[in-house]
TIVEXLUM-585729 format. One record per residue (C-alpha): residue in three letters; x, y, z. Coordinates in steps of 0.5 Angstrom, whole numbers, plus 500, padded with zeros to 3 digits. Example, Ala and Ser with C-alpha at 12.3 -4.5 7.8 and 13.67 -1.06 7.14 Angstrom:
ALA525491516
SER527498514
end
This chain:
UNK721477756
UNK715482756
UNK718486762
UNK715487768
UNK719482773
UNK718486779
UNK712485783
UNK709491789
UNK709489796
UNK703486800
UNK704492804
UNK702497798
UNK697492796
UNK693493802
UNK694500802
UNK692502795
UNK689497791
UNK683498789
UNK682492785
UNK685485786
UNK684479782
UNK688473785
UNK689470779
UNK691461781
UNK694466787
UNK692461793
UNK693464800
UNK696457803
UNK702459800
UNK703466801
UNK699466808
UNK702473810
UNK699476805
UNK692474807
UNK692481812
UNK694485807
UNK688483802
UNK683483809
UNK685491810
UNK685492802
UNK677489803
UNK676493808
UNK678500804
UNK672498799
UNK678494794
UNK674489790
UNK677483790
UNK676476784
UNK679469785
UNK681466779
UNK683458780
UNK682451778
UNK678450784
UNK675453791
UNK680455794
UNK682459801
UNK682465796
UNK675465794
UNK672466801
UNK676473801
UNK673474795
UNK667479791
UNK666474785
UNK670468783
UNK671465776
UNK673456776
UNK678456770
UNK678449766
UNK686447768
UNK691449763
UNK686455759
UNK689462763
UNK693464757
UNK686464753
UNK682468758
UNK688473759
UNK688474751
UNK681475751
UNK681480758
UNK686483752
UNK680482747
UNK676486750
UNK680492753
UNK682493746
UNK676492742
UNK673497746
UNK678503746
UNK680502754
UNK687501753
UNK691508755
UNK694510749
UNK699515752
UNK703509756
UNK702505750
UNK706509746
UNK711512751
UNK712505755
UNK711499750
UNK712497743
UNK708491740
UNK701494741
UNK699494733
UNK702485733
UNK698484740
UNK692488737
UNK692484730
UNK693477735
UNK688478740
UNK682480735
UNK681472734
UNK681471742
UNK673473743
UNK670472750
UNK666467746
UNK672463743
UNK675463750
UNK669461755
UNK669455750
UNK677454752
UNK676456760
UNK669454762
UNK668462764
UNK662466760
UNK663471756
UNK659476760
UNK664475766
UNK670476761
UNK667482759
UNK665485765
UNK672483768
UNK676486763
UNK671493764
UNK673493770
UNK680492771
UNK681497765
UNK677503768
UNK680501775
UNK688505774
UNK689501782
UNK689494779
UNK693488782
UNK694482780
UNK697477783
UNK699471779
UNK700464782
UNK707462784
UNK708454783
UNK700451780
UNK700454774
UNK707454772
UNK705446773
UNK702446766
UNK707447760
UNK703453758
UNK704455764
UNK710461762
UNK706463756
UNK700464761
UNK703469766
UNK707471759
UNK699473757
UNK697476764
UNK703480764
UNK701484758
UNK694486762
UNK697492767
UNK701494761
UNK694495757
UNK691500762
UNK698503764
UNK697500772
UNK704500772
UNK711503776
UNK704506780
UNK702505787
UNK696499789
UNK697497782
UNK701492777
UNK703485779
UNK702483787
UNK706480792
UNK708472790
UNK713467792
UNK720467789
UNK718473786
UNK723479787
UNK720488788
UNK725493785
UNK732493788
UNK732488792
UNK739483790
UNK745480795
UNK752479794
UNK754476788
UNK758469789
UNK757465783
UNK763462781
UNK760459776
UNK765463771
UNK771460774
UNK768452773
UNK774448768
UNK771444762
UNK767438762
UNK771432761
UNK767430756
UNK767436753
UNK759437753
UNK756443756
UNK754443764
UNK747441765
UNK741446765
UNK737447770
UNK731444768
UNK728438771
UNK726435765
UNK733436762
UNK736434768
UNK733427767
UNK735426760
UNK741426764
UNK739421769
UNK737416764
UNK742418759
UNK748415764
UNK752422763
UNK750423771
UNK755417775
UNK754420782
UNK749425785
UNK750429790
UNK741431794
UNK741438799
UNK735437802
UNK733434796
UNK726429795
UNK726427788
UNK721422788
UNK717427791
UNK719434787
UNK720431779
UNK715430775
UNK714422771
UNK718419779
UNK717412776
UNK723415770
UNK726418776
UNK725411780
UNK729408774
UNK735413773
UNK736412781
UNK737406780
UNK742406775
UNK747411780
UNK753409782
UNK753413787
UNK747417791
UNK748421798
UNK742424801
UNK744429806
UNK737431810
UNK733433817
UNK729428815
UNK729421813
UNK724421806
UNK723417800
UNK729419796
UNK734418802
UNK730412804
UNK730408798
UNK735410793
UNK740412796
UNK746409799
UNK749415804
UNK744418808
UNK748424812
UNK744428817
UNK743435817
UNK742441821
UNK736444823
UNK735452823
UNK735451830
UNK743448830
UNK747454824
UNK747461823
UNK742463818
UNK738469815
UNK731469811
UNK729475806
UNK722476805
UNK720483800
UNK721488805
UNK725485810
UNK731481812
UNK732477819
UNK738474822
UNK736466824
UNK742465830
UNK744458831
UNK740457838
UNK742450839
UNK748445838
UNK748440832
UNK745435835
UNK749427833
UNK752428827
UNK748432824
UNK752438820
UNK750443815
UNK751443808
UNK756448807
UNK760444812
UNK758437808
UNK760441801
UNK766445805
UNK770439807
UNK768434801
UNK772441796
UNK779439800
UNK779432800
UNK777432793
UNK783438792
UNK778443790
UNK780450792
UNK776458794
UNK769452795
UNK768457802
UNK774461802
UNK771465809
UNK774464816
UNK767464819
UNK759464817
UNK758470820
UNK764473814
UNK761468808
UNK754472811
UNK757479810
UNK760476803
UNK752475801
UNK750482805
UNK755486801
UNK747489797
UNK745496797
UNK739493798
UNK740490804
UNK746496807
UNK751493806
UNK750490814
UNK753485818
UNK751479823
UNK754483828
UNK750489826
UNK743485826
UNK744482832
UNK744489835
UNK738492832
UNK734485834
UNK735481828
UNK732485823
UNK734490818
UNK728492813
UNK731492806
UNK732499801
UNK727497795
UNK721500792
UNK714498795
UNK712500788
UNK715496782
UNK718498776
UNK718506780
UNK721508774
UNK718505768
UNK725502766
UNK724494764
UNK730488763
UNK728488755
UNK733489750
UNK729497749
UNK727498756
UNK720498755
UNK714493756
UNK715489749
UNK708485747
UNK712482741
UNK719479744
UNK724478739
UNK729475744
UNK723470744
UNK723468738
UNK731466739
UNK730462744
UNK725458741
UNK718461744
UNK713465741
UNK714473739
UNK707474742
UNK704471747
UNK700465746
UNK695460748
UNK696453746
UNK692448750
UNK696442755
UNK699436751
UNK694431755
UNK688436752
UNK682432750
UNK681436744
UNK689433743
UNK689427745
UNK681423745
UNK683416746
UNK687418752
UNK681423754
UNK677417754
UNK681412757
UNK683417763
UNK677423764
UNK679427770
UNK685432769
UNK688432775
UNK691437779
UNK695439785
UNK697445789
UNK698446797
UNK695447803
UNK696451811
UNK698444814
UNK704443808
UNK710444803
UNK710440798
UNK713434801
UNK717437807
UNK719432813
UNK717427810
UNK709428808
UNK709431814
UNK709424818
UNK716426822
UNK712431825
UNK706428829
UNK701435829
UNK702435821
UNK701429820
UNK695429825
UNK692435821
UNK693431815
UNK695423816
UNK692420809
UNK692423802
UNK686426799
UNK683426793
UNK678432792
UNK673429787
UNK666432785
UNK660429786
UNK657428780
UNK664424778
UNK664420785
UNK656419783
UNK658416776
UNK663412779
UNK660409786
UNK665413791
UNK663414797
UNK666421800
UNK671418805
UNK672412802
UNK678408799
UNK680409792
UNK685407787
UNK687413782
UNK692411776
UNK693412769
UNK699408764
UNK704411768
UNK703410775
UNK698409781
UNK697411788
UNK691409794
UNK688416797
UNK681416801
UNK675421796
UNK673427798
UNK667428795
UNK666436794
UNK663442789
UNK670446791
UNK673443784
UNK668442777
UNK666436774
UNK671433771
UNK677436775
UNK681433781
UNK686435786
UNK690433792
UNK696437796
UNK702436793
UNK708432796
UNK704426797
UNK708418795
UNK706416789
UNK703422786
UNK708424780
UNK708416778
UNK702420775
UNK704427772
UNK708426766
UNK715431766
UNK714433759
UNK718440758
UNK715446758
UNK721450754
UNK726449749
UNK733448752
UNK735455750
UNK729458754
UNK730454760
UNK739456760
UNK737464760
UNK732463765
UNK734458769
UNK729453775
UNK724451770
UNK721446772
UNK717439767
UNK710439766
UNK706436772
UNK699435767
UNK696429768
UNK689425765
UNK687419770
UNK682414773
UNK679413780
UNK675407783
UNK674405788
UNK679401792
end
């Protein structure tokens, strides 16, 4: 919407970043980042971490800011306060390269540093002296989280916000500068083989329109019986959907679910009544695609058992059913190529990639956006979004505080004091083999879920650190063991994602209107969640 959608890569930003501001970026999910940020350091870079907690990224950082969970968007609007009020903004970018700049400095003359150290718990002084120094350093990256922070439902108007902060100083389509290296997001050039055969899909029989992929739309549909039978890839719902006593219940009401896995997991082992067994990478030909470079993944063993890949599964499903064109190519090599066909990926072929060793390094721009070209209806960076206001959204960036805010709903803040929170760790994914339990040196690295707690809050409720405690709230409950520990604020509370039961906690509730959510599909339901810890 506002128009910078392409990131640097990690190797510019340790060439020539002069200032990088993690901001909810935690290196535990992008560990191959870390090298780059310690050679940026080592150049002189001045690096701040923003998050909810102390992560791994405040130990590589100069300063770091505890933000009350859900507020970014307020302290972006206020960076962007001061940095306009203050005449840093650079006027000549401004006028070639955006439009909005009047709508955007009329909006944030509201959003004072002390209106948001109100909202984010950071002081004033420190939002004032961060925005100086972003705006006077031109070689400014900021790395955005990828997944924690879009666990809010603000989380889009947040990133939304900090995206409008390069654009401001004019650090854009420029070396060390921008938006940095995070997961999922794409640099300039970067594509593949376009194979979606979305167009040529027939009418539904009931005549509504396919399914959003938006998980809280998707459990509409799940509870609405307008979904009979399901179909999961590599797919742990009770795990990944937020509300998964919901999901709990729409599952239960299936006619038919099939899970087809590595790994025994909740999902396959409560609810569904066909577990097939899948492939490891080890067993089928496959490739990654990082921002740079892309590496063939040779088959190395036979499958194992039964065990078949999800290509195979989906293939041989489509002729039973009559279902033409599913896997129209002879080999997987052929459907590789198909995917291959990209400039920016040179066109190559498994077969050429085996000669050069598996690897081919991609034809893209180290630097985003080299052209100051953006994907907006004008091309350039809009801080006012009409095409937001068609898709039901704000035209302006916004802060808007979270649904369970004790500001909006008291009696729920009174009944469930700690915000709750949930994020990765180096020794996990999410819930990837099984919690990690499948593999007996992850779960030996972290056999028990573990609640982060500070010690004031562990104090006033008699928990000892180590100690076993209940943690619910009226949508669910789950048993954990308290890690009593400063690396989260009063208030505040943290666990790794993936664990059982967690989203029995985490409430699902839509973070964009269905219009929004079908023009830029993968959004995902709300994980907030307000709660209470006792001992156990």
């Amino acid at each position: 919407l506002t128009g910078p959608v392409h990131v640097n890569t990690k190797e510019d930003m340790g060439a020539h970043s002069d200032l990088i501001i993690l901001w909810g970026a935690n290196l535990a999910s992008q560990p191959n980042t870390a090298p780059h940020l310690v050679a940026a350091k080592r150049r002189g870079a001045h690096v701040v971490a923003i998050d909810v907690r102390r992560t791994e990224a405040f130990e590589q950082s100069h300063e770091s800011y505890l933000i009350r969970p859900g507020t970014d968007a307020a302290l972006a609007l206020a960076l962007m306060h001061v940095i306009i009020g203050e005449g840093l903004h650079d006027p000549a970018f401004l006028s070639g390269h955006t439009t909005g700049f009047s709508e955007l400095a009329a909006h944030v003359a509201q959003h004072s540093p002390e209106w948001a150290e109100r909202e984010t718990s950071v002081p004033a002084a420190a939002i004032r002296a961060l925005a100086r120094r972003y705006a006077a350093t031109k070689k400014s990256m900021i790395l955005i989280g990828g997944s924690s922070m879009h666990k809010s439902a603000n989380g889009w108007q947040a990133g939304r916000a900090i995206t409008c902060l390069p654009a401001l100083t004019g650090a854009l389509g420029q070396p060390g500068s921008g938006l940095g290296p995070r997961h999922a997001a794409a640099s300039s050039g970067m594509g593949m083989g376009h194979l979606d055969g979305g167009d040529r899909r027939p009418a539904t029989a009931s005549g509504r329109p396919y399914m959003i992929s938006e998980m809280s739309g998707i459990l509409d549909d799940l509870d609405a019986g307008r979904i009979k039978v399901l179909l999961l890839f590599g797919t742990n719902m009770i795990s990944s959907f937020a509300d998964a006593s919901r999901v709990s219940r729409a599952l239960d009401r299936m006619d038919l679910v099939v899970s087809h896995d590595l790994f025994m997991q909740d999902t396959a082992r409560h609810y569904a009544d066909v577990v097939l067994p899948g492939t490891s990478w080890l067993e089928e030909t496959g490739f990654k695609v990082t921002n740079t470079h892309l590496y063939l993944m040779d088959q190395m063993i036979s499958a194992r058992g039964e065990a078949r890949s999800a290509i195979w599964v989906m293939d041989a499903l489509a002729q039973r059913l009559g279902v033409e064109d599913v896997f129209p190519w002879k080999s997987t090599d052929d459907f590789l190529t198909a995917i291959f066909d990209h400039p920016a990926l040179g066109h190559v072929t498994p077969d050429v990639l085996r000669a050069q060793d598996g690897r081919q390094t991609l034809a893209i721009s180290h630097v985003a956006h080299p052209d100051l070209s953006f994907p907006t209806p004008s091309r350039k960076v809009e801080f006012f979004s009409e095409r937001a206001t068609q898709l039901g959204l704000p035209s302006l960036p916004v802060y808007e505080p979270i649904a369970e805010d004790a500001k909006r709903e008291p009696e729920r803040a009174a009944r469930y004091p700690l915000l709750f929170r949930q994020g990765r760790t180096l020794t996990h994914f999410h819930a990837f083999y099984d919690q990690g339990r499948a593999l007996p040196t992850l779960a030996k690295a972290d056999p028990e879920p573990r609640l982060w707690i500070n010690p004031a809050d562990a104090t006033a409720r008699r928990i000892a650190d180590g100690g076993s405690i209940r943690i619910f709230n009226d949508r669910g409950e789950m048993d954990a063991r308290a890690q009593v520990t400063d690396r989260v604020p009063v208030g505040v509370v943290w666990m790794r994602d993936g664990w059982t039961g967690i989203n029995t906690l985490t409430n699902g509730g839509r973070a964009v209107p269905d219009a929004a959510a079908k023009a830029f599909p993968g959004g995902q339901a709300a994980y907030e969640a307000r709660v209470e810890v006792t001992p156990s």
